[in-house]
C-alpha positions in Angstrom: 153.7 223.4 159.1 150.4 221.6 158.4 149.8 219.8 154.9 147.6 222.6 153.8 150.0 225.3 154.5 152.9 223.2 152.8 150.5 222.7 149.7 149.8 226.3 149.4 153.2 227.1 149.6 154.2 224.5 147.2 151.5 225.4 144.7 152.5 229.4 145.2 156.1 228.4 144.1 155.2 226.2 142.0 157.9 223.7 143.1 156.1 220.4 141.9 158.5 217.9 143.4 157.7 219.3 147.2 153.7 219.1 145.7 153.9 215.4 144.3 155.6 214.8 148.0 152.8 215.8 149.6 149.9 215.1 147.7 151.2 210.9 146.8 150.6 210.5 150.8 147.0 210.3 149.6 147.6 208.1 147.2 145.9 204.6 148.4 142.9 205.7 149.7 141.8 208.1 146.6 142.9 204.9 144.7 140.5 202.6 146.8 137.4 205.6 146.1 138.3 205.5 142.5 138.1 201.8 142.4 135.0 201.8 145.1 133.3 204.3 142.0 134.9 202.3 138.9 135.2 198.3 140.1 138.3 197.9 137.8 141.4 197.9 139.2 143.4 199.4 136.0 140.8 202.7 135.7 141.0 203.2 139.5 144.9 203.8 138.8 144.5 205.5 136.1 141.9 208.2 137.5 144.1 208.7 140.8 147.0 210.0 138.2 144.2 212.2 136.4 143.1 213.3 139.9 147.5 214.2 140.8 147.0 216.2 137.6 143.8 218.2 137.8 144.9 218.9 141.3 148.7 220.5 140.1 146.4 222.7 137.2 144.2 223.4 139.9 147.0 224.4 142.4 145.7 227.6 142.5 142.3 226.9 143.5 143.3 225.8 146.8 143.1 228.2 149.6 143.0 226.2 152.8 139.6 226.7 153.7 138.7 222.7 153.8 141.5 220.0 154.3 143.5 219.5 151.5 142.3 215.3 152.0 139.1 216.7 151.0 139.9 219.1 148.2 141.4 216.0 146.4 138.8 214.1 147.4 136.4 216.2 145.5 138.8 215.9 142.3 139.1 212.5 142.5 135.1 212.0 142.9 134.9 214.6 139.8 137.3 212.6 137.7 135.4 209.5 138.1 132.0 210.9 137.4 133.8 212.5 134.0 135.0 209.1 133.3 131.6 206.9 134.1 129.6 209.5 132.2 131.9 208.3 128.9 131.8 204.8 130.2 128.3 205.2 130.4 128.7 201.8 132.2 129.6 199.6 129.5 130.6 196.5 131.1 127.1 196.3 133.2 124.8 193.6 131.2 121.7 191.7 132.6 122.8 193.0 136.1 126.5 191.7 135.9 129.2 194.0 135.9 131.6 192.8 133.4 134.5 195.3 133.7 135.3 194.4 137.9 138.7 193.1 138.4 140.1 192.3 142.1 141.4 194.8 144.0 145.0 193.6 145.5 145.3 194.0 149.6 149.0 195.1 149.2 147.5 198.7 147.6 144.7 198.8 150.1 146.0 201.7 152.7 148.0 201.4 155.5 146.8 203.7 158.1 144.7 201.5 160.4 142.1 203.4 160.3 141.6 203.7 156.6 142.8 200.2 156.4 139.3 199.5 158.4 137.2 201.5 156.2 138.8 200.0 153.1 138.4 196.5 154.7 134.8 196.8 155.3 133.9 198.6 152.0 136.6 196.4 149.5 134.8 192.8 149.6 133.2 192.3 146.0 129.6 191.5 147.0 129.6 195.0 148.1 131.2 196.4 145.2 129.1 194.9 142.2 126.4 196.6 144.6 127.6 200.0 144.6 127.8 199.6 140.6 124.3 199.3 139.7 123.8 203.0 141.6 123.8 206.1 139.3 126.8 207.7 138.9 126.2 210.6 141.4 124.0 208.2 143.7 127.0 206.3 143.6 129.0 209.1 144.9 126.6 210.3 147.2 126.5 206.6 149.2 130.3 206.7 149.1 131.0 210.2 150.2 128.0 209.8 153.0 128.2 206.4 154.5 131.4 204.9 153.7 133.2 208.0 154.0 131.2 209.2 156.3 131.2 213.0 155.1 128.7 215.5 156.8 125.5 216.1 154.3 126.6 219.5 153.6 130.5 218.5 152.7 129.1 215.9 150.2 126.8 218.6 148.5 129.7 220.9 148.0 131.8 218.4 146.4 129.1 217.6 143.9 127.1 220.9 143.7 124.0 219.9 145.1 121.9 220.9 147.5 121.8 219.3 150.7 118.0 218.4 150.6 119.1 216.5 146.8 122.2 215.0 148.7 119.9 213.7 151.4 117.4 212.2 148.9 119.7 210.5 146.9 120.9 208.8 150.1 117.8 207.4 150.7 117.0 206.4 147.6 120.9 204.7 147.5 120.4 202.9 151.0 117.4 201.1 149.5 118.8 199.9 146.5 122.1 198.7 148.8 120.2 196.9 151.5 118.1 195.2 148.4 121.0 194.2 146.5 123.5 193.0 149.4 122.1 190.0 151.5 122.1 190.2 155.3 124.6 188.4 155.7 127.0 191.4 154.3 126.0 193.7 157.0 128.4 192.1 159.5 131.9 192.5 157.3 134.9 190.3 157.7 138.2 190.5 159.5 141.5 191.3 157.7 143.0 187.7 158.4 141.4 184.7 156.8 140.3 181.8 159.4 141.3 178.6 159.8 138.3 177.3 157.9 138.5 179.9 155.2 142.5 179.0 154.9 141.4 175.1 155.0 138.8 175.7 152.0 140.7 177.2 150.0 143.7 174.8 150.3 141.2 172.1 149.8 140.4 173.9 146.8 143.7 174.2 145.2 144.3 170.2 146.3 141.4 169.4 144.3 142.3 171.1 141.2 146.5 169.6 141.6 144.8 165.9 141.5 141.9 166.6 139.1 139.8 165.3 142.0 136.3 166.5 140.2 134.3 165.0 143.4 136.6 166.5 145.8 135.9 169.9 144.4 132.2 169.3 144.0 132.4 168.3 147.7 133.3 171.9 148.1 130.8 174.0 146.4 127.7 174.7 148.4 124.4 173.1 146.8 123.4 176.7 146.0 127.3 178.1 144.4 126.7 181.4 143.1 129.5 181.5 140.6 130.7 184.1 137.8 133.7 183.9 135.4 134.6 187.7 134.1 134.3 189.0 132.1 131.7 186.5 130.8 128.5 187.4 131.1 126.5 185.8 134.1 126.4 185.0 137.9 124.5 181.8 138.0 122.8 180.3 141.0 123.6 175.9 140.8 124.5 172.9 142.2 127.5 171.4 143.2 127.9 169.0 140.8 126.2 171.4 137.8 128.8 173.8 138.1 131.8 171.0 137.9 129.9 169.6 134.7 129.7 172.5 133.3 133.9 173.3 134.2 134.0 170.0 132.5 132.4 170.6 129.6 134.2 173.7 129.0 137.5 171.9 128.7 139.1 172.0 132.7 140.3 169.2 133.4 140.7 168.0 129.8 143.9 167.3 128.2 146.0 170.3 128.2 143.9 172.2 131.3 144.5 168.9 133.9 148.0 169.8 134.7 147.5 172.1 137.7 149.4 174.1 140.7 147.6 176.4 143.0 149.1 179.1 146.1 146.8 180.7 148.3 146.6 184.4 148.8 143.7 187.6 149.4 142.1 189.7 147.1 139.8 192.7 148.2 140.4 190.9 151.8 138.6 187.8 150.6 140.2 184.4 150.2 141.6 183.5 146.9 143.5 180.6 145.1 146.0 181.4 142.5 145.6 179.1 139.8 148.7 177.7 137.6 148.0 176.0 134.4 151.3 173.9 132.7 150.6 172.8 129.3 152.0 169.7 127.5 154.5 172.1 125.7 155.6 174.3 128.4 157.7 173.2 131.4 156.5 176.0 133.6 153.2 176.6 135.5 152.1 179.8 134.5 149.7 182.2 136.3 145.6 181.2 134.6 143.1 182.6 136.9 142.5 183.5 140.7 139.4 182.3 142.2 137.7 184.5 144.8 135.8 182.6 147.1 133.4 183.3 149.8 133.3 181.1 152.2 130.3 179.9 154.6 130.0 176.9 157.3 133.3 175.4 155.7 131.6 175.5 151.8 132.1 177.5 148.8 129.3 179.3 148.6 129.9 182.6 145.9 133.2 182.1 143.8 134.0 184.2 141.1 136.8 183.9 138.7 138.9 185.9 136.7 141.6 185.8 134.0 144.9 186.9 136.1 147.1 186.6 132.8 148.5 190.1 132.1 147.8 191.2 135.1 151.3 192.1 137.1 149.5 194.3 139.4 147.9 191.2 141.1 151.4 191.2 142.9 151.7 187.2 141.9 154.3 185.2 140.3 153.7 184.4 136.8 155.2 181.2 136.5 155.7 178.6 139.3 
């Protein structure tokens, strides 16, 4: 029997165990397009269970004309619209979007050919990017060219017409190509490289010694660099950026007693950072660094708090 005609059955019945079999199958990748519409990990989690719900109150609905993938596909773009139209995009300040958090690769999906789509569409440049799209732009772009819906599928999940759908598109594409630089268009492997796997080592070396001119050795002249959810990604130099760590208090008493791991977040290289204060006789998890990583520099690293954060799938203490 084919997943539509077990649904209907299921929904008929109303047996929701057999329903919640079938429909958690779909799980990762409607997670991965709530988190491609939302950029925070936490919300894309949450609206994937709101979409499980509004699909069982909506069991009726279903009567097998389209794939039941796309049916929840349409509630699960409809949830998120619901939710950014209350979110009215709070986090995104002086073009930075201040509510993203990582995505972690072991919730990406596993079938290879969503894991492809997810890989290619996951990386962060291209996330902030899809965030400074209107809401149903934003939806449009996903559903058409990540997706890679027909025209007429992605006006029936939103209730336009196609001609709106196609325009929207367009208008979309040109904000995308203006926002993510060339060098995006060709997107990354799943596996990090040996150069990529070197950085970031060299990275995590830097910060165990407190080696400030080894580290600034490893920042590209022109860093890009952002700390969420502080306000800001900031174009500098090398030896700027350290100063201004510096200044901040790292590497200060208290914040110089440092252990690192490597691992991947939204398949880009990452370093785990482990903080052990004068009082405490444990590491304990501080931040993971996402790094981009170009002719064997740093050249984009962005930073976020990982305390609290169990869903990053990393030990807390070392």
């Amino acid at each position: 029997m084919t997943d539509e005609a077990t649904f209907i059955a299921a929904a008929r019945s109303g047996d929701a165990a057999r329903f919640a079999l079938i429909t958690e199958r779909h799980r990762r990748e409607l997670q991965v397009h709530c988190y491609r519409m939302l950029a925070n990990y936490e919300d894309a989690q949450d609206m994937t269970q709101e979409t499980f719900l509004r699909a069982w109150h909506k069991r009726e609905s279903f009567k097998g004309h389209a794939a039941l993938r796309t049916w929840l596909y349409r509630i699960a773009t409809n949830v998120c619209l619901d939710f950014l139209e209350k979110r009215k995009d709070r986090g995104l300040q002086d073009s930075e979007v201040l509510y993203l958090q990582p995505y972690p690769d072991r919730m990406l999906p596993e079938d290879p050919q969503e894991s492809v789509v997810a890989r290619e569409t996951i990386e962060l440049a291209f996330i902030v990017a899809v965030q400074h799209l209107p809401p149903r732009q934003r939806a449009v772009f996903i559903l058409r060219d990540v997706l890679g819906w027909p025209a007429s599928t992605a006006a029936d999940v939103l209730e336009l017409t196609v001609a709106s759908v196609t325009s929207a598109l367009q208008r979309a594409r040109v904000t995308m190509r203006g926002r993510l630089p060339d060098r995006r268009l060709d997107w990354r492997s799943a596996e990090l490289s040996k150069d990529e796997r070197g950085v970031v080592k060299a990275y995590i070396e830097a910060h165990e010694r407190n080696d400030l001119d080894g580290l600034t050795s490893l920042l590209r002249e022109d860093l890009r660099f952002a700390m969420l959810p502080e306000a800001g990604t900031t174009t500098t130099t090398a030896k700027d950026a350290v100063d201004g760590w510096v200044s901040g208090g790292l590497f200060q008493r208290g914040h110089d007693d440092w252990r690192g791991i490597t691992t991947t977040v939204n398949r880009m290289p990452a370093a785990a950072l482990y903080l052990r204060t004068p009082e405490d006789p444990e590491y304990r998890l501080f931040a993971i660094a996402v790094l981009r990583v170009a002719d064997g520099k740093i050249a984009e690293l962005t930073g976020f708090d990982a305390t609290g954060k169990p869903w990053l799938d990393l030990p807390p203490t070392l």
